[in-house]
C-alpha positions as MATLAB code, in Angstrom:
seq = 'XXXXXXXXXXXXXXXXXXXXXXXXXXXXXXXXXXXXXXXXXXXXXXXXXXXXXXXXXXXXXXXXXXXXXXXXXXXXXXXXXXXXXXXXXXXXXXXXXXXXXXXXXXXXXXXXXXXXXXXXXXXXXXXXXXXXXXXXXXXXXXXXXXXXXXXXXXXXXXXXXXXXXXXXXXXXXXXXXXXXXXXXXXXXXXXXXXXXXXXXXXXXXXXXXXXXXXXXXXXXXXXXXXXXXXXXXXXXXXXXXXXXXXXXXXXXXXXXXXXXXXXXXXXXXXXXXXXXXXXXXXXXXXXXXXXXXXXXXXXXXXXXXXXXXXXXXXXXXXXXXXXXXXXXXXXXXXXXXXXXXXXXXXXXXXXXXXXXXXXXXXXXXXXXXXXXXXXXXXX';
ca = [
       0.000    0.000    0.000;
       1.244    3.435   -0.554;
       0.330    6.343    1.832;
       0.186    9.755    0.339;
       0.438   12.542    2.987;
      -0.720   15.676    1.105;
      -0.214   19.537    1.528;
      -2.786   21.526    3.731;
      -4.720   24.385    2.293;
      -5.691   27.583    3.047;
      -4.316   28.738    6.629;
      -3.846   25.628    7.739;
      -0.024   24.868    9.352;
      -0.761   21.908   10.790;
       0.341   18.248    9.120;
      -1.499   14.978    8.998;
       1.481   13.044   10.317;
       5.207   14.087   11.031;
       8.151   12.204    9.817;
       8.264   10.226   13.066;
       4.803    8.635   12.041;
       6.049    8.206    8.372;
       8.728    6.011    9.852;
       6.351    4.098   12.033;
       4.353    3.499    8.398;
       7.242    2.586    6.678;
       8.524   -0.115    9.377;
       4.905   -1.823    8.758;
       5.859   -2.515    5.109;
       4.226    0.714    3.548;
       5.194    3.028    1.438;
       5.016    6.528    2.115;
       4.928    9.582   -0.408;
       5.282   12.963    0.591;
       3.886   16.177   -1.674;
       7.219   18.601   -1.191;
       7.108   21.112    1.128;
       3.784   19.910    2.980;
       5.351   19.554    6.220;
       7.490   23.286    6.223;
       4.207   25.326    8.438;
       4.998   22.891   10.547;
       8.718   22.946   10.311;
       9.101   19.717    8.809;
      10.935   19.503    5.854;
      11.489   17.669    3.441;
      15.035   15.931    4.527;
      13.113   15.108    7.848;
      10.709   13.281    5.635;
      13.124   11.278    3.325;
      15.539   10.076    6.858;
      12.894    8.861    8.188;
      11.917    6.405    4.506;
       8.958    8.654    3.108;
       9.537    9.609   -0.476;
       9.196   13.317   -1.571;
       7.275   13.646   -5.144;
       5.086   16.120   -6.813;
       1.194   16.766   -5.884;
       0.281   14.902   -8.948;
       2.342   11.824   -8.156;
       1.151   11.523   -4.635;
      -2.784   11.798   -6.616;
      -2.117    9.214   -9.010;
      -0.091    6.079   -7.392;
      -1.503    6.503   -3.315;
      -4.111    4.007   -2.633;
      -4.715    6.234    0.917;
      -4.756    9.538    1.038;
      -4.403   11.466    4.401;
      -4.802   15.233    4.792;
      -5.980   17.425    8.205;
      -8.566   19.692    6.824;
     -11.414   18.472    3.877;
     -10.558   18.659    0.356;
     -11.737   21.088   -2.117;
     -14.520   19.548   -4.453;
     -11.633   20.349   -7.263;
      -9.237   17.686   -5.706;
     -12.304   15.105   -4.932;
     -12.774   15.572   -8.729;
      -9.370   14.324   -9.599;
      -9.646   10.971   -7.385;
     -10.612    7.695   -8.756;
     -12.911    5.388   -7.227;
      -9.669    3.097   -6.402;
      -8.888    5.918   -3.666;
      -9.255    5.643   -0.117;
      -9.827    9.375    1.304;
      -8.782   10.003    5.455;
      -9.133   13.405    7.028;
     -11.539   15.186    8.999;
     -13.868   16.579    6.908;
     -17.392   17.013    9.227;
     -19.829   14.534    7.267;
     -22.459   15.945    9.557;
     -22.204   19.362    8.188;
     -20.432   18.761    4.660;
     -23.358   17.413    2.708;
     -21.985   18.269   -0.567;
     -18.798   16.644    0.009;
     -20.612   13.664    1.447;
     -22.269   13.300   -1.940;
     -19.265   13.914   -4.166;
     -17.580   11.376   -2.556;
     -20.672    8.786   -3.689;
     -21.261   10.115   -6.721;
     -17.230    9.123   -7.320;
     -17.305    6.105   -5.622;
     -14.657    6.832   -2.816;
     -13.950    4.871   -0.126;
     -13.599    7.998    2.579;
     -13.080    8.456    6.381;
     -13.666   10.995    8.617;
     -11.353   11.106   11.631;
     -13.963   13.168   13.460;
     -16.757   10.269   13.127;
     -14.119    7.927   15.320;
     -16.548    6.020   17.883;
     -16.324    7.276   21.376;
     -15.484    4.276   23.075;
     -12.268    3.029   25.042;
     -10.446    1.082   22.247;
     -10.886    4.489   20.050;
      -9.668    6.982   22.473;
      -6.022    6.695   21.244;
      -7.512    7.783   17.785;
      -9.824   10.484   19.008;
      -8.404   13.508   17.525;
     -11.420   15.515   18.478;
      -9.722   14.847   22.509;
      -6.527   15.732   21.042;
      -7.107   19.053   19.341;
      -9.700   20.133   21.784;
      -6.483   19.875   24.808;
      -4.329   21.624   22.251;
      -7.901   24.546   21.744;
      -8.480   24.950   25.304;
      -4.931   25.480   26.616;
      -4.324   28.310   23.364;
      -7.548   29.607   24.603;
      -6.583   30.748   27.892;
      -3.305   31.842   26.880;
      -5.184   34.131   24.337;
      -7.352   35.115   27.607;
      -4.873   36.088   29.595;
      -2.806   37.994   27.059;
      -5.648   40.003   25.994;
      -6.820   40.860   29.454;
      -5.850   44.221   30.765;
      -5.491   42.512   34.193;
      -2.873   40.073   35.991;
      -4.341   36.661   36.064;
      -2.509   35.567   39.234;
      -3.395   37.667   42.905;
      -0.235   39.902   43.820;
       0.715   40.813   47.032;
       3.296   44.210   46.402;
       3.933   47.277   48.054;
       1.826   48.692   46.164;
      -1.351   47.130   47.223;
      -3.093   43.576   46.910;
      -3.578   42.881   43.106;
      -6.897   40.732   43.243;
      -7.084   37.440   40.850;
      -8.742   37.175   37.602;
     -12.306   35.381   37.574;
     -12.455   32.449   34.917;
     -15.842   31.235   33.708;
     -15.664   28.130   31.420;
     -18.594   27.042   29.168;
     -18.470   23.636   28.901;
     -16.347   21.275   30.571;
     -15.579   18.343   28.124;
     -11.657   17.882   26.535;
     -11.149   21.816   25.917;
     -13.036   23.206   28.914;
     -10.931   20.984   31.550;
      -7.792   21.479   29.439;
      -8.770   25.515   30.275;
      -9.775   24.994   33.692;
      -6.457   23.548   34.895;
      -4.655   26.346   32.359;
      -6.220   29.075   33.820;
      -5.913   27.944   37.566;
      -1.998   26.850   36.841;
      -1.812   30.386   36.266;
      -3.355   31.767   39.002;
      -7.162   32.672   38.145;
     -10.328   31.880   40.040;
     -12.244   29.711   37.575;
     -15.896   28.834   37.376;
     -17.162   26.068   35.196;
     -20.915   25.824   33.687;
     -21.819   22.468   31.776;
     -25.659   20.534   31.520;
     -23.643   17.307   32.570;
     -23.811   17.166   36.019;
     -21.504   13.917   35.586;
     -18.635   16.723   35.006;
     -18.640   18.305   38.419;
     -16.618   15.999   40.067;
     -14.184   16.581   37.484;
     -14.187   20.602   37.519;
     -14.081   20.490   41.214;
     -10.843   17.882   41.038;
      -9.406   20.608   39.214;
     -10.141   23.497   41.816;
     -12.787   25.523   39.672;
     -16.230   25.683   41.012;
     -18.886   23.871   39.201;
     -22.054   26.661   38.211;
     -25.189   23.819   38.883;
     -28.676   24.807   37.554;
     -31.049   21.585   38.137;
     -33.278   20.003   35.731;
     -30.415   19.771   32.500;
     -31.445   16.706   30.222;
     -29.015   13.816   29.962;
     -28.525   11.351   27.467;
     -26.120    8.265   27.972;
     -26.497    7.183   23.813;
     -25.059   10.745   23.134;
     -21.221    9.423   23.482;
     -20.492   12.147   26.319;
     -21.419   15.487   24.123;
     -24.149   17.562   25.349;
     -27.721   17.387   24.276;
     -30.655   19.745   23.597;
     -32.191   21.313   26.328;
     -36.130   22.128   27.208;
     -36.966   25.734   27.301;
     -37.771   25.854   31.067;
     -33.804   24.422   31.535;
     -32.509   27.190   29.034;
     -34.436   30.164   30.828;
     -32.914   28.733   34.483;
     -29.686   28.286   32.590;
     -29.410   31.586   31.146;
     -30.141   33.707   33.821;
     -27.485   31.833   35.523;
     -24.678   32.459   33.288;
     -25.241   35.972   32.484;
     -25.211   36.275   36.056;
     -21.821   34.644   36.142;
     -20.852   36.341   33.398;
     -21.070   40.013   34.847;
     -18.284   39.083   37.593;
     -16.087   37.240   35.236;
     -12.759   38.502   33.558;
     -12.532   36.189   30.958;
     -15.358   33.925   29.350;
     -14.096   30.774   27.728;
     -16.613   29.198   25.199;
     -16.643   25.833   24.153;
     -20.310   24.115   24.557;
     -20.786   22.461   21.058;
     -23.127   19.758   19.878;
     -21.936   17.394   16.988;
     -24.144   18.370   13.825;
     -25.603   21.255   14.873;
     -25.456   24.749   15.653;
     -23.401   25.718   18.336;
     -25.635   26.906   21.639;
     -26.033   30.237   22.544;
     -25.062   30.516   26.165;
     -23.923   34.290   25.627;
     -26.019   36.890   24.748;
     -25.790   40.403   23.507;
     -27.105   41.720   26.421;
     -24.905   39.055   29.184;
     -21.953   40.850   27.145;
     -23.626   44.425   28.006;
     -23.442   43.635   31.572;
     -19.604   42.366   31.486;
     -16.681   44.902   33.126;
     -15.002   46.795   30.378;
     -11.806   45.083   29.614;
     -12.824   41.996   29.650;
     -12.515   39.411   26.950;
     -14.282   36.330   25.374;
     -12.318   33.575   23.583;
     -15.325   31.505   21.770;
     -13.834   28.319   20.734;
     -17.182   27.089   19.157;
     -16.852   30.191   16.171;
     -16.984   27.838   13.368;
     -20.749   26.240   14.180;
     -22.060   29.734   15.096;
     -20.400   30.491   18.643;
     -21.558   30.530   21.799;
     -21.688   34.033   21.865;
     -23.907   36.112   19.721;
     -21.695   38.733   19.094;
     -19.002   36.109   17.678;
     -17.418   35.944   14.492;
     -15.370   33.359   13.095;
     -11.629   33.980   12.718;
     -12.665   37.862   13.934;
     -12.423   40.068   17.249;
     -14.927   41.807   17.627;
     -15.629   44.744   20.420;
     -18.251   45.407   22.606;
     -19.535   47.901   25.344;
     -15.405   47.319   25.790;
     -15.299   43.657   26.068;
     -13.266   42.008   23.144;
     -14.948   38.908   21.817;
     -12.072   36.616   19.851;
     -14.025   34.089   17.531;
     -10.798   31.226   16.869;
     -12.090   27.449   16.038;
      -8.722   26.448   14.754;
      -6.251   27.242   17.344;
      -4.761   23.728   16.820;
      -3.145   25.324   13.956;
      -1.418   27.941   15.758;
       0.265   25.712   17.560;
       1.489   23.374   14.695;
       4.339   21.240   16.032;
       2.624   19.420   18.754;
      -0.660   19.243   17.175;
       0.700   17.524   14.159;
       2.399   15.140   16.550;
      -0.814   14.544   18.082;
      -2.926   14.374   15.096;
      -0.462   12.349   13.561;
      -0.177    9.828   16.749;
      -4.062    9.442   16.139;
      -4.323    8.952   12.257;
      -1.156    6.219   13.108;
      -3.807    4.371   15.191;
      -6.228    4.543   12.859;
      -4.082    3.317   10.074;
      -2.938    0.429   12.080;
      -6.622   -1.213   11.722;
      -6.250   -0.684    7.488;
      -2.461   -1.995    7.523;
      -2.717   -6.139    6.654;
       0.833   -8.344    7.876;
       2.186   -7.719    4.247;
       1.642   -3.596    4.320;
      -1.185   -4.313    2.035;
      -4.323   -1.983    2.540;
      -7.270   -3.991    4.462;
     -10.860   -2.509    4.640;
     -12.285   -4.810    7.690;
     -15.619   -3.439    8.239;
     -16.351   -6.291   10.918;
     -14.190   -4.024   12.833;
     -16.491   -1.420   15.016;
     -14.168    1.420   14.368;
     -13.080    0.778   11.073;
     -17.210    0.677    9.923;
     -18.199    3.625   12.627;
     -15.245    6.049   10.759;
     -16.420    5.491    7.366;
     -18.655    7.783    5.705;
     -18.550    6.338    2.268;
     -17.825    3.366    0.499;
     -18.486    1.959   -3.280;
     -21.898    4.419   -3.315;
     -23.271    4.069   -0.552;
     -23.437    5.675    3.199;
     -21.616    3.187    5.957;
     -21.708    5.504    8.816;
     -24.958    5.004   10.629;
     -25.584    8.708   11.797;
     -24.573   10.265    8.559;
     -27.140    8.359    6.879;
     -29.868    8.847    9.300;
     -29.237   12.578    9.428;
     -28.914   13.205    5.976;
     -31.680   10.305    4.896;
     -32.786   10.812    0.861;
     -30.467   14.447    0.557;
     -27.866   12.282    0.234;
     -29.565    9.427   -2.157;
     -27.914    9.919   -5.612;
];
């Protein structure tokens, strides 16, 4: 089998693997082509590549001859266009929202897999890059905090007075809200953390943030640990109770978000209205609509004098260890796919291997895709 590890576009610095996990591929009887230069955002280059037994050849090459192709961020329809049927597609590519690509990929016959539909169950967690990048999101996120904030994050005892600690609140406590509780509290901050899963609060308070309860949240054990919908009664008790929060708090961290769907709105115009000049909101949930009304993706936006920063992708900003992470996860994956002889082996007996693909020969595999999308995707 030959592994071709393509070039990111747009903004994106991050890589699907580094040369470490090329090597790992290549001891396992694969071969590994590289497009040039796809690894130098993330300070890879090409030599690193080629030591470790990947071969460096043109975009075109690594099109034509790969039987898997592995990339971060989903590919334009344009590329998609220039695959076979042969090809086997891996990246994370959100079937649940991408529709269109969903459909290309049938109408083209594409075997493809979508890193984000991994199953959330214990023999997947060493693939779950949605864990990974969310640590890498919420620990950026509070740096961003604190550097924006016009205040000290730690308390200060000087001559010149008692310098009083910066209030945290956290919105959400799965991978990227814990990852910013224990950030923010290394660093000195009082921290706060609001989440409808009461099955969370033991794990805020382990961390030494106080858990924000409001009774009567909705739970749902089939839901794989993400948050569900709400009743209206529950959102009117919730609200009140984080704008409320809000007002005292330095620094809002936002990253409630519910697979396929728009992102909640926890935040209000008016809960920013009531917020101390100065202080900021880092909404990590931008890219499905925010958390915060006033967000924007990849914008900052100002308001009443509180700065709202709208960043889904800080994984990318911090492209070294989040392509080792990524990389560490799509190595996992791969393992399943890799037969004794290097030899590429679609199992679909195996729960992860079936649960991660979207599409294959035509037709839908992944069980939620199909059920959301039902006859829109029918071709």
């Amino acid at each position: 089998m030959i592994v071709g590890l393509l070039k990111e576009s747009g903004n994106e610095q991050r890589i699907a693997f580094l040369p470490e996990i090329a090597a790992k591929l290549v001891q396992q009887k694969v071969r590994v082509f590289v497009e040039k230069d796809a690894g130098l955002t993330a300070f890879q280059s090409n030599q690193l590549y080629e030591e470790a037994g990947a071969e460096i050849v043109s975009r075109e090459e690594v099109l034509a001859k790969s039987d898997l192709l592995v990339q971060i961020g989903e590919p334009s329809p344009e590329l998609v266009q220039q695959l076979g049927s042969d090809k086997v597609w891996l990246s994370q590519y959100h079937p649940l929202w991408n529709k269109g690509l969903v459909k290309l990929f049938l109408q083209k016959g594409i075997t493809s897999f979508s890193m984000d539909s991994i199953p959330r169950t214990s023999r997947a967690q060493a693939m779950d890059v949605l864990s990974s990048m969310a640590t890498v999101s919420g620990y950026k996120a509070v740096l961003e905090g604190a550097s924006q904030l016009p205040n000290f994050f730690p308390m200060f005892m000087t001559a010149a007075g008692t310098i009083r600690p910066a209030t945290v609140l956290v919105l959400g406590a799965g991978v990227a809200g814990l990852q910013a509780i224990a950030v923010a509290r290394k660093l000195g901050a009082q921290v706060q953390a609001f989440d409808v899963r009461s099955a969370v609060k033991e794990e805020v308070m382990s961390l030494g943030a106080r858990f924000v309860e409001v009774e009567g949240a909705r739970e749902d054990a089939a839901a794989g640990g993400y948050a569900v919908e709400q009743t209206e009664e529950f959102k009117q008790k919730q609200q009140q109770a984080i704008n409320d929060h809000a007002a005292k708090a330095n620094v809002v961290i936002c990253t409630a978000q519910i697979p396929g769907r728009k992102a909640p709105l926890l935040l209000p115009k008016e809960a920013v209205e009531r917020m101390k000049p100065g202080s900021v909101v880092v909404d990590l949930a931008a890219s499905s609509g925010g958390n915060c009304e006033l967000t924007r993706d990849n914008d900052t936006v100002v308001h009443h004098g509180v700065k709202i920063i709208g960043q889904s992708n800080y994984p990318s900003l911090m492209p070294v260890d989040a392509s080792k992470m990524y990389g560490k996860n799509v190595f996992n994956f791969l393992e399943l796919l890799i037969a004794d002889d290097g030899s590429l082996n679609l199992n679909f007996e195996d729960d992860i291997v079936a649960g991660t693909c979207i599409t294959h020969k035509g037709e839908v595999l992944n069980s939620r895709v199909k059920s959301l999308f039902g006859e829109l995707i029918d071709i």
